[in-house]
N, C-alpha and C positions, 0 to 999 in steps of 0.2 A: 499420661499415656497419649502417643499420639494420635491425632484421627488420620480418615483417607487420604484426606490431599493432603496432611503432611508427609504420610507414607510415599506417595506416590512420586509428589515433587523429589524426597531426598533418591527416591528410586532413577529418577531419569536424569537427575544431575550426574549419572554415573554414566553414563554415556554422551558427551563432548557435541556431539551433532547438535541438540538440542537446549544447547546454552551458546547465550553469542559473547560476542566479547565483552561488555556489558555488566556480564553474568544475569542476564535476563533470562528467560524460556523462551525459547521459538517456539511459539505454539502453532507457526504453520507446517512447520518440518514435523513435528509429532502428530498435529492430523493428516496428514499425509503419510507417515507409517502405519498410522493405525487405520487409515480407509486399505492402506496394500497389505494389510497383513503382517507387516515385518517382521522377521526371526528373532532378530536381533530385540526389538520394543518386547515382541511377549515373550519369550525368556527373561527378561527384566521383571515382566508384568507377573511369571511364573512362581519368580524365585522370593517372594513374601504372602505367606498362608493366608494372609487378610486381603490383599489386594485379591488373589486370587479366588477366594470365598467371594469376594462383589462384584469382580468385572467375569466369570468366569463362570458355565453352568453344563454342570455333570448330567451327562445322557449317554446312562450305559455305559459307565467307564469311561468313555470320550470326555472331554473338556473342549467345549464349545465358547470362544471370547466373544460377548457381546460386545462388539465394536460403535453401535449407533449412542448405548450408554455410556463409554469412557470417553466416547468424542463431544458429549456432551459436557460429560464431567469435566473435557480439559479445557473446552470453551467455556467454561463458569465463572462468572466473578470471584476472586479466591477469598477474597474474606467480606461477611456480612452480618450484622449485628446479630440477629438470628438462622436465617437461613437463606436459600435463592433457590427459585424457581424459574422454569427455564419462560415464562410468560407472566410479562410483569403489567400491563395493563389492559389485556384482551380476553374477554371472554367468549367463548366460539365452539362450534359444532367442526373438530380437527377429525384425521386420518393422517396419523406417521405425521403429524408437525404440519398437514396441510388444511387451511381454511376451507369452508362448503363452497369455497366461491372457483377451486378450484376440482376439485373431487367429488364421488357422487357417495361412496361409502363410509358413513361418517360415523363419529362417537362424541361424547359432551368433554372438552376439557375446559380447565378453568383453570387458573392462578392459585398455587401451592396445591393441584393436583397430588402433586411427586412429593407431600410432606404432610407432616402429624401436626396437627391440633391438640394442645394439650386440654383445654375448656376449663380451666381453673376457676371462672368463677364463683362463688361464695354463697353469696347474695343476691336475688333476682332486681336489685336496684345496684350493684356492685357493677362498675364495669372498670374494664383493664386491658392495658396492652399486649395480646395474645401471640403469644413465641408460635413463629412457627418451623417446625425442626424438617430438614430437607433427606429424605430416604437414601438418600449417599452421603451428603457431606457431616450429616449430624446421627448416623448411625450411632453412634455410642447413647447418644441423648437419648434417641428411641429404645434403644433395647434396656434401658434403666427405668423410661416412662413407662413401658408394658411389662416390667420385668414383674413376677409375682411379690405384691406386697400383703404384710401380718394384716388381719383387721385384729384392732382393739376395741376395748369397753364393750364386748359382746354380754347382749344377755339374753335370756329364754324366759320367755313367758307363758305361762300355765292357765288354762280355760279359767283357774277358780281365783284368778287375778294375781297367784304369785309370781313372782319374779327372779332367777338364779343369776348371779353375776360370775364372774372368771371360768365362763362353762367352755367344754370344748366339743366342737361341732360333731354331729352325729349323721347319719347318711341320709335320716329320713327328716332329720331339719328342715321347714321351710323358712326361706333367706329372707332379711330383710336389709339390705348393705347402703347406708348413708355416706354419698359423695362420690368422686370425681365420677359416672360412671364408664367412662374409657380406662380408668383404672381398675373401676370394680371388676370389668369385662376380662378385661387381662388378668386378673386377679385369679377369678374361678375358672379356665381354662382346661390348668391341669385335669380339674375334678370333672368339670361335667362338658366338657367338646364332646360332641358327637354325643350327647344324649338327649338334648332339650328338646320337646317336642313342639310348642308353639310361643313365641315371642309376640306382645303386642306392644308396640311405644305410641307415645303420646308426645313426640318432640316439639322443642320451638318451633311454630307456624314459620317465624321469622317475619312478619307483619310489623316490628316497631313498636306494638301495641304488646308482645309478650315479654317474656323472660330473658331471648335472647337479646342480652345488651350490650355482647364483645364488643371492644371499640376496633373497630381497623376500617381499614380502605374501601376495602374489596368484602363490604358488607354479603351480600352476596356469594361471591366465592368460602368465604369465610363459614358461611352455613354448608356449602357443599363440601368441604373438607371435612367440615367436624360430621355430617352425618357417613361420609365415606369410610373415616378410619371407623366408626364404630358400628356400621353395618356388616363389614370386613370380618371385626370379631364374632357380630353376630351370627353368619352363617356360618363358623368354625364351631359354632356352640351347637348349631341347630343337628338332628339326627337327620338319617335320610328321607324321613317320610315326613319330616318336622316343617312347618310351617311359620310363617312370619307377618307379622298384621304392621304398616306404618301410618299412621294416621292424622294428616296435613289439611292443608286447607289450597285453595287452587292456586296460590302464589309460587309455591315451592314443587307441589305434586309432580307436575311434567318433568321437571329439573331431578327429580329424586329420583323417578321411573329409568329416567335416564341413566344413572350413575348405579342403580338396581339389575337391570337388565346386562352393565358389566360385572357387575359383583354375583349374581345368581344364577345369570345368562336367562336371554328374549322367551327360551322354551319353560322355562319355567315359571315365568308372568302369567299368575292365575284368573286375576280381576282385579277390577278400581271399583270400590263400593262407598257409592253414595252415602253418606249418612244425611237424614232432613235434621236442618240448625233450625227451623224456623223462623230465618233471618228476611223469609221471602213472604211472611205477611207484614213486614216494617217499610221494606222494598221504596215504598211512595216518598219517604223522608230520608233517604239514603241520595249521595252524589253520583251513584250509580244510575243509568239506564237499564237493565237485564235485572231482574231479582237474582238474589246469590242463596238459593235456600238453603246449599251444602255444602257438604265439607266431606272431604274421601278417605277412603284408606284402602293403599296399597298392599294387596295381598301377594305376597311368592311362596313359592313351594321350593325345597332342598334339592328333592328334586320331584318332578312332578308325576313322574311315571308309576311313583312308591306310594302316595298318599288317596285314599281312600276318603269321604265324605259320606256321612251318618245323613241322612233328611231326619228331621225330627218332627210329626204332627201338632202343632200348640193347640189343635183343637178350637172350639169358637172363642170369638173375643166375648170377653167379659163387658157387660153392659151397666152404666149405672141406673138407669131408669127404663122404661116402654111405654107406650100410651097407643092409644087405636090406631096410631099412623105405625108401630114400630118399635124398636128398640133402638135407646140415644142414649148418648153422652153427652154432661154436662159442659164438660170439657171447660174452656176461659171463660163462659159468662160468669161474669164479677156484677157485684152490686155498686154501684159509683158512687149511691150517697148524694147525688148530685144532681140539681137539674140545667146546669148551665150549660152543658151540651146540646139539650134537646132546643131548647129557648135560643141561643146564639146560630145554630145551625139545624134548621128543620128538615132539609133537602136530604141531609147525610144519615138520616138515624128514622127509622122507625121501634115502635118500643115493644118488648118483648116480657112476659110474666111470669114467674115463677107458681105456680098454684099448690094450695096447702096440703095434696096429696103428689107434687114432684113433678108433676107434667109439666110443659110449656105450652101458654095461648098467648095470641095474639091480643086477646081480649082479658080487660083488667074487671077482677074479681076481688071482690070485699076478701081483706088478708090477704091477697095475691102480693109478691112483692116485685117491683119495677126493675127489670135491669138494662144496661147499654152494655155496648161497647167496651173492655179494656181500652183502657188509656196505655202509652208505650212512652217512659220517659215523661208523663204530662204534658206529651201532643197527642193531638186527635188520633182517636180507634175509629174503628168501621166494621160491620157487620162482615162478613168472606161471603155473603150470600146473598141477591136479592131477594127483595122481599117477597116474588113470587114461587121460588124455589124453595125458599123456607120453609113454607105452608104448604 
């Protein structure tokens, strides 16, 4: 089966203007019809069902040629081992193909924008050369990537530990679907678009330090493609009143918002909520300057006008101990076992007692038992408080 530009090309070898002697394409005589409209190029463009399903979009019975697309498509490198993008080493803040340096109204684009990730890895040590399929010229490839595939080896598991195997799914089944998931996405579709009511993911940070190990170029981009196709599917799944939780770390976050605010749009950007990593009591042994205590997750609404939020009272926190000063938590104090902290470094540590009825003093007590500081990796801990606050 042929794809588009083979279509296309055998289409406009049928008209003489556009082939030189040669038998090359003039590809400047065809952008030039296709900037004026010519009668003659879209009757060409008209008279094959598939060209016209892609360069061509029904409003109201009109058919409306998008021109800025096919002028791209003709200006394309014709063959590429996987796919072409129309931005092969720049990542940037565009409008209509225009740099921030030119324009004041901008959007995030990025290299293989305009194409599917298929995310095939395996293995979170597995890495591979990642196809990437281009939304014109590798149409066929996509619509078989997302086309609905069988799950096999499905089984049902039962509270009292049984197990059914060759079962077949029932409506009140809860999913549990191992692999691709851009496939599983596509997969369940038919069934539940437009019913989901909240999505929470937990994707590659993309830090080098996780999962994501694709090998390409354009490491970077490469992340904002693979979460763009599968965010895409994600609000196709979401209800109207459904909501979506993504949850990153500050590397990727801005860059995701960005690419979210096209996929959901700006007005339904609900919050970026902090979550505390505790990364910002380590802070002093880190190559950073600024402690990094968190880590976010970007909340959208379907759309935001429909969704509704419960306040829930949790009532007082739970306490493990009290003493005449209050009610405390034991929280990290650890026993160390150790006195070579206190003896190597006297300046950093005053000593804190654990006493036989739970309370903490300053002051050491027949059966009290000693503690410091956590140790972090076996470097130096520290008290978070001095020792006149403590008291």
């Amino acid at each position: 089966m042929k794809n588009v530009f083979e279509i296309v090309a055998d289409l406009l070898k049928k008209e003489t203007k556009y082939i030189s002697e040669d038998g090359k394409f003039l590809k400047a005589v065809v952008y030039s019809d296709v900037m004026t409209m010519d009668e003659k190029l879209l009757n060409l463009l008209l008279s094959n069902e598939r060209v016209k399903e892609t360069f061509f979009k029904d409003i109201k019975g009109t058919l409306v040629f998008d021109k800025q697309k096919f002028a791209w498509f003709i200006e394309s490198k014709e063959f590429l081992p996987d796919s072409y993008t129309r931005y092969t080493n720049k990542i940037g803040l565009t409008r209509n193909g225009e740099f921030i340096s030119k324009i004041n109204d901008v959007v995030l684009d990025f290299p293989y924008k305009d194409c599917y990730l298929q995310g095939g890895q395996d293995k979170d040590e597995q890495k591979r050369k990642e196809i990437f399929y281009n939304e014109i010229i590798a149409s066929d490839e996509i619509n078989r990537l997302l086309s609905s595939k069988v799950f096999t080896k499905s089984k049902r598991y039962h509270g009292g530990g049984g197990v059914e195997l060759d079962i077949k799914f029932k409506e009140e089944d809860n999913l549990i679907i191992k692999g691709n998931n851009l496939i599983a996405l596509s997969s369940i579709l038919k069934r539940y678009e437009g019913k989901v009511k909240c999505i929470y993911i937990d994707p590659p940070y993309n830090t080098g330090n996780d999962s994501f190990n694709y090998n390409d170029n354009f490491n970077h981009s490469t992340w904002l493609t693979f979460m763009k196709n599968r965010l895409e599917l994600a609000k196709r799944l979401l209800r109207d009143d459904g909501v979506i939780f993504v949850h990153l770390d500050d590397k990727e976050t801005h860059y995701c918002k960005v690419v979210m605010d096209s996929i959901f749009g700006r007005d339904n950007f609900i919050s970026l909520v902090p979550r505390i990593t505790g990364a910002g009591a380590t802070a002093n042994r880190a190559d950073y300057v600024l402690r990094k205590p968190y880590d976010f997750i970007l909340m959208y609404a379907n759309d935001k006008l429909k969704i509704k939020f419960k306040k829930i009272n949790k009532g007082n926190k739970v306490y493990d101990h009290e003493d005449k000063y209050g009610k405390f938590m034991l929280g990290a104090f650890q026993d160390t076992g150790s006195d070579s902290f206190r003896k190597n470094r006297p300046n950093l540590y005053y000593l804190i007692y654990v006493l036989n009825d739970g309370t903490l003093s300053l002051d050491k007590v027949e059966g009290s038992i000693e503690i410091l500081p956590n140790q972090i990796k076996g470097k130096d801990g520290r008290w978070m408080w001095k020792k006149e606050k403590f008291i």
